[in-house]
C-alpha positions in Angstrom: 25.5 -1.3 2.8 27.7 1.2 4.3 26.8 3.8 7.1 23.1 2.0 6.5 21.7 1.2 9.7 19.9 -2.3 10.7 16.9 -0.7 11.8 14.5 1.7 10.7 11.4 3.7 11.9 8.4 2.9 9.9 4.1 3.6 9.7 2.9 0.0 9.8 -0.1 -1.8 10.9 0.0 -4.4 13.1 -3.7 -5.5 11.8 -6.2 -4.1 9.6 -8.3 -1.4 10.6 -9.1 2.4 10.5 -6.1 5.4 10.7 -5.4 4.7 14.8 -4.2 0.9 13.7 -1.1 2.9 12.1 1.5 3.7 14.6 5.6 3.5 14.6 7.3 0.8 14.6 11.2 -0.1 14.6 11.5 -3.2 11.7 14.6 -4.2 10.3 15.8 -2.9 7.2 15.0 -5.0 4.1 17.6 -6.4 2.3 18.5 -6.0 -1.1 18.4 -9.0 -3.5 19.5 -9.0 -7.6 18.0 -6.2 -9.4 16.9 -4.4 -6.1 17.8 -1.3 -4.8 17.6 0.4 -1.6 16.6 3.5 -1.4 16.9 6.2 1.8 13.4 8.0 2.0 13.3 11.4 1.9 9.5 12.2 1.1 6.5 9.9 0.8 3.5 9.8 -0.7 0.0 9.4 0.8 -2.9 8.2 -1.5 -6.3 6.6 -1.3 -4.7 3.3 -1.8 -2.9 3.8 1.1 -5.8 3.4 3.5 -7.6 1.1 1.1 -4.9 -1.2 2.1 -5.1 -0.3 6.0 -8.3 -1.5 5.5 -7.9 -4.4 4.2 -9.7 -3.9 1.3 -6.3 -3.6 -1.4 -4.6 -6.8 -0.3 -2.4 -8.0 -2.9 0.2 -10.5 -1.4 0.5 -13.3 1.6 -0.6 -11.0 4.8 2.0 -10.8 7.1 2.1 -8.2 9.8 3.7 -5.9 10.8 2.2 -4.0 7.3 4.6 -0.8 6.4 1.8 1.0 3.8 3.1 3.5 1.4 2.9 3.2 -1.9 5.2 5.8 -3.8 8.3 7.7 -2.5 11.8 10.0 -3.7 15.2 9.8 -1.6 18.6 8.4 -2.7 20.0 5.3 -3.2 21.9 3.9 -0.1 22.6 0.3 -1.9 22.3 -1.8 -5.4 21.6 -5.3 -5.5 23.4 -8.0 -8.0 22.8 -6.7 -11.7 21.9 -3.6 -11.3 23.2 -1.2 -13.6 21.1 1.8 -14.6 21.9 3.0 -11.3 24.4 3.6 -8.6 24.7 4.2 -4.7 24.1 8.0 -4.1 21.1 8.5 -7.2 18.6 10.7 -6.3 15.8 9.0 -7.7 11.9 8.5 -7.1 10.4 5.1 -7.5 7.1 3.2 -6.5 6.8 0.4 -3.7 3.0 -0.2 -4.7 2.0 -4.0 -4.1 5.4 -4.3 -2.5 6.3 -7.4 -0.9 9.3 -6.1 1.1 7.3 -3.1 2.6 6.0 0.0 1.9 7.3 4.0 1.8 6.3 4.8 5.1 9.5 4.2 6.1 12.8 5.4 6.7 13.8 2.7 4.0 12.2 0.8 1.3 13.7 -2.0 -1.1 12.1 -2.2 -4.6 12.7 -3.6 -8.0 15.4 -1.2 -10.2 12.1 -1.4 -12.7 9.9 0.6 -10.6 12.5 3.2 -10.1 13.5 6.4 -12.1 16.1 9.0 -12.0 14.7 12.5 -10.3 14.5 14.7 -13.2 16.2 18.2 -13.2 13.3 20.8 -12.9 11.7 18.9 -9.9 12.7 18.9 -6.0 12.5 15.3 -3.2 9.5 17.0 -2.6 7.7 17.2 -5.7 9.1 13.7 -6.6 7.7 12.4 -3.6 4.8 12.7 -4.8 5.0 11.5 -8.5 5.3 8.1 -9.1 2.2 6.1 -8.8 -0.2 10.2 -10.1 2.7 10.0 -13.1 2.5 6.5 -14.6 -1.5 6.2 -13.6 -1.7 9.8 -15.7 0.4 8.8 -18.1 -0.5 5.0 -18.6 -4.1 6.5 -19.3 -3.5 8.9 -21.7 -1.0 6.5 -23.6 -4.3 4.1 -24.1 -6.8 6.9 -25.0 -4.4 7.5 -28.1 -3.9 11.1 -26.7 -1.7 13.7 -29.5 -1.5 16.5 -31.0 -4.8 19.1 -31.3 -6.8 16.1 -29.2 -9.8 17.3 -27.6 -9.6 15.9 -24.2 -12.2 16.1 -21.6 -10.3 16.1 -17.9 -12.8 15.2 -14.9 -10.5 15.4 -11.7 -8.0 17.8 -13.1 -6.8 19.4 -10.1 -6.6 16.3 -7.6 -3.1 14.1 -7.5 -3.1 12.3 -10.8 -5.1 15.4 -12.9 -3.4 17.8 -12.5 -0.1 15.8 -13.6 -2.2 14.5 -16.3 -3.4 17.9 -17.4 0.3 18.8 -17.7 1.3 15.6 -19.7 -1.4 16.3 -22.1 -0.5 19.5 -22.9 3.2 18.4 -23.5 1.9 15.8 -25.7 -0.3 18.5 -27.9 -3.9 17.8 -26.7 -6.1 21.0 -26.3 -7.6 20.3 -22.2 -10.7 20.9 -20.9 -10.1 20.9 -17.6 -13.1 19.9 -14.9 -11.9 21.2 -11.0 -13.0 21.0 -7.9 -13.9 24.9 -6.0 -12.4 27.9 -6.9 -9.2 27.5 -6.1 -8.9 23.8 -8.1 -9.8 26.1 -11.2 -7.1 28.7 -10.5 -5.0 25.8 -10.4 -5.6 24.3 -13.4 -5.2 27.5 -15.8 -1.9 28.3 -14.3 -0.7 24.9 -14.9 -2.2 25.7 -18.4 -5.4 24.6 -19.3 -7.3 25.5 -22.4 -10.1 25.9 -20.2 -10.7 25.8 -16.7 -14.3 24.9 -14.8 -15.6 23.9 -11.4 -17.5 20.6 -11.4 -19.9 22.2 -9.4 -21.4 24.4 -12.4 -23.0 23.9 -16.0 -20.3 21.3 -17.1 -22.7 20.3 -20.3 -23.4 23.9 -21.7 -19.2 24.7 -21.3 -18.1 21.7 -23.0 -20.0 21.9 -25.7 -19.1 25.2 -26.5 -15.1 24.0 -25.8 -15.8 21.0 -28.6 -18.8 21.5 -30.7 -18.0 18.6 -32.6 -17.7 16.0 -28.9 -14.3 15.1 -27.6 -11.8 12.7 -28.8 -11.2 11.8 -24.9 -12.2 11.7 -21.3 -10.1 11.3 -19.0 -12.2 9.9 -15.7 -10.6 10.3 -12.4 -13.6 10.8 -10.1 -17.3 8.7 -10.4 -20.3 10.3 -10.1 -23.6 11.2 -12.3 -22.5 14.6 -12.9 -19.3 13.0 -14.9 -21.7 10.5 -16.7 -23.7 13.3 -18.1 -21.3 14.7 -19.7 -19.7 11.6 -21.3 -22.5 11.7 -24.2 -20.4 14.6 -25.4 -17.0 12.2 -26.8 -17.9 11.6 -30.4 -18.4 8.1 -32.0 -15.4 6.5 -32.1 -13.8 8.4 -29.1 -12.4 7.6 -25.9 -13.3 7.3 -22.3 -10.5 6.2 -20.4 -10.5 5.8 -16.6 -8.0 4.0 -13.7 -8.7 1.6 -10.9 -10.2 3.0 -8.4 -12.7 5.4 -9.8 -16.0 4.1 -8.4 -18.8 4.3 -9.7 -16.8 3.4 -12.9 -18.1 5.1 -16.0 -20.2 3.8 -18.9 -19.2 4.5 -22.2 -22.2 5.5 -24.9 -22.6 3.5 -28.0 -19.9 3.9 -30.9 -17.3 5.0 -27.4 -14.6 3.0 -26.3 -13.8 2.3 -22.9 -10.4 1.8 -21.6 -9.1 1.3 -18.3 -5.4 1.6 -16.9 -3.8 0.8 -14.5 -0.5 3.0 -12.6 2.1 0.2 -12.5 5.5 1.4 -13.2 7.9 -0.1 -15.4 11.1 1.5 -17.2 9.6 2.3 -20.6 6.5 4.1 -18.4 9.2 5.8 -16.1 11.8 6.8 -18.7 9.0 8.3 -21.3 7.5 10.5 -18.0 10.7 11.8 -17.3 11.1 12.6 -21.2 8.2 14.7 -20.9 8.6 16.7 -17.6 11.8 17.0 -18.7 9.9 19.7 -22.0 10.2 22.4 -19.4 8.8 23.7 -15.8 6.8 20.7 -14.0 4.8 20.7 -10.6 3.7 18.4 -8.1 1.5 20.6 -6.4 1.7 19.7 -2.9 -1.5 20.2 -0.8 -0.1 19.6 2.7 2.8 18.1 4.3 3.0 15.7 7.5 5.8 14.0 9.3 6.6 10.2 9.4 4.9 9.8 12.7 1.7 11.7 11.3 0.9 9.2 8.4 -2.6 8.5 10.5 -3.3 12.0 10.2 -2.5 12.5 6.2 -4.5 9.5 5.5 -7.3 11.4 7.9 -6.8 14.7 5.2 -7.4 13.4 2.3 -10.8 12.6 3.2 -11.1 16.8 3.4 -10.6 19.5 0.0 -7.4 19.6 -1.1 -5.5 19.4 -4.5 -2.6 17.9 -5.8 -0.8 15.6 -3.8 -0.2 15.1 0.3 3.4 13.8 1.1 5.2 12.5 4.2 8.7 13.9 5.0 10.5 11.2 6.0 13.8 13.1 6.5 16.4 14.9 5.1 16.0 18.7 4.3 
């Protein structure tokens, strides 16, 4: 653990509670046991599970407090615990610390399992990667179960918020033909330049423009926001179609007779990681991120994602 220091500035609460129960703290750094590694933050990212866990309401392990939140992050590796071989002191990598039980990625350090943990690819930046690892493997995890491929017809509800619009890219890359369901204007501008067959505002006719997209129903939806506006339009995936959906999407949909429904979960593991990287490694990839805080403004991201905004909002930990 050279030039690593003992102690570290993290977000953490000191008891559940809403956005003003987060404040700075100096912890020790976590230590690195077999096939850990730890991993010098550069950017984190903020998500919905974030405060859910504030809150209370995600608890997943024995409470003990203080409680570093963060659930995704990118930096480089500082040190490699015992058996640890896919990577080395130095690796600029991205990883999740979701349901972490040495602490979150609100932090100037975090110490995870090698298997949550992936290389950065090429075409991306700390800060893009920041903000990929739990929208990544929830996107991906989700299309992998609908049985998404070539000339699918997939129905996208969500596609221009953190995990659709990576999923909208993913499905592309793996041949399906998107219709893509945004939120305002500017979530459907988004969506066509990241290429999507079509592009409309959930706010509109929804019915009467996917109908015309697939005639015949869809093959998929992909369900990333509840509502009744999304479950009307699910009577339009065929018989013996897909509706796929991850945790957290409340009210969760209903699928119509002769539909399956499938839900998955974003839990990172090295077959997830390594086939992600695979394909945003096809050609140019973006994170699209909405806003950027500092460390010591965690309680304010976690404030702006109640507020419009698309893609992804990070923390920038250090570094650059």
């Amino acid at each position: 653990m050279q030039n690593t220091p003992q102690q570290m500035k993290a977000m953490a609460v000191d008891e559940f509670g809403h956005a003003d129960k987060l404040t700075l703290h100096t912890l020790p750094v976590p230590t690195v046991d077999a096939g850990e590694v730890l991993i010098r933050i550069e950017i984190a990212g903020v998500g919905g599970w974030d405060a859910l866990e504030r809150e209370g309401e995600l608890v997943y392990n024995k409470v003990h407090f203080p409680r570093v939140l963060g659930g995704e992050c990118a930096g480089t590796i500082v040190a490699i615990g015992d058996g640890v071989e896919r990577f080395a002191v130095g690796d600029r990598v991205y990883a999740q610390s979701f349901m972490n039980d040495k602490g979150g990625s609100y932090a100037e350090y975090v110490v995870v399992s090698e298997e949550t943990v992936a290389p950065m690819p090429d075409g991306l930046d700390m800060l893009m990667a920041g903000g990929l690892p739990i929208a990544g493997v929830t996107a991906l995890s989700n299309l992998q179960v609908s049985g998404t491929g070539n000339k699918t017809k997939l129905m996208l509800w969500g596609a221009s918020g953190g995990v659709g619009h990576v999923a909208l890219q993913l499905a592309k890359r793996m041949g399906a033909n998107v219709f893509a369901i945004a939120s305002g204007a500017d979530g459907v501008a988004l969506v066509k330049q990241l290429g999507a067959d079509e592009a409309v505002d959930g706010h509109s006719d929804v019915v009467q423009r996917a109908r015309a997209f697939a005639p015949d129903g869809f093959d998929i939806a992909l369900v990333l926001v509840g509502g009744d506006t999304v479950q009307s339009t699910l009577s339009l995936v065929r018989q013996g179609g897909t509706i796929a959906f991850p945790n957290g999407v409340m009210p969760e949909p209903l699928a119509p007779d002769g539909v399956e429904l499938k839900k998955a979960n974003g839990f990172a593991n090295r077959m997830l990681l390594d086939q992600l990287n695979r394909l945003i490694d096809m050609g140019e990839f973006q994170v699209h991120i909405a806003q950027t805080f500092g460390l010591e403004e965690a309680a304010q991201a976690q404030s702006a994602m109640k507020q419009h905004y698309l893609g992804k909002i990070v923390l920038r930990v250090s570094g650059e």
